[in-house]
C-alpha positions as CSV (number, residue, x, y, z in Angstrom):
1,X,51.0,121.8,80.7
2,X,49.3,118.4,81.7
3,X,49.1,115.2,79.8
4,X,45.8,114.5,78.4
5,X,44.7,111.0,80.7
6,X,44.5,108.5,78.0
7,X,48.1,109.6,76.6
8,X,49.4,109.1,80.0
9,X,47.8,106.1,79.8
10,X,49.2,104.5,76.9
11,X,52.4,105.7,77.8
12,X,52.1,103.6,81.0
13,X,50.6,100.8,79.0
14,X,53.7,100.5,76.7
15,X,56.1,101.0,79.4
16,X,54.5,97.9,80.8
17,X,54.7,96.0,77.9
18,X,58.3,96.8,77.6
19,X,59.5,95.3,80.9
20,X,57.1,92.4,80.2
21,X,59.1,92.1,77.1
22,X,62.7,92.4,78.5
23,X,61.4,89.9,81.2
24,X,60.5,86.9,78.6
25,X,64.6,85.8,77.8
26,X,65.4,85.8,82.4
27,X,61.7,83.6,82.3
28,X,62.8,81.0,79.7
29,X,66.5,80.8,81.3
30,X,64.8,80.0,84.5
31,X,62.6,77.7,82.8
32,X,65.1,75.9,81.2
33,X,67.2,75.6,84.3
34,X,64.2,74.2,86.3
35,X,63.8,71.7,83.7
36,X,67.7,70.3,83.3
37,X,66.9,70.1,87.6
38,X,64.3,67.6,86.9
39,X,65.6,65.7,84.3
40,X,69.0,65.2,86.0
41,X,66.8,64.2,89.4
42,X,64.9,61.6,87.5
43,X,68.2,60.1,85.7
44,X,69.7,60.0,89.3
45,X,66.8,58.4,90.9
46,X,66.5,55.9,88.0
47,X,70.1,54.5,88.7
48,X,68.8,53.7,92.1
């Protein structure tokens, strides 16, 4: 029996969504460590 092409759809559409949403804490980590990288460059080259 074949899914109907607009539930397959939305099953791809969620599925999507879902690793978009499991993505979002690795993004703001990575964020965060990019940012503590530029603040600790600017304290080092303000000493200098």
């Amino acid at each position: 029996m074949r899914i109907p092409d607009t539930a397959a759809a939305a099953a791809s559409k969620t599925s999507v969504a879902a690793g978009r949403r499991e993505a979002a804490p690795t993004e703001l980590v990575c964020l965060a460590l990019a940012l503590a990288v530029v603040v600790l460059a600017i304290r080092i080259a303000s000493i200098w």
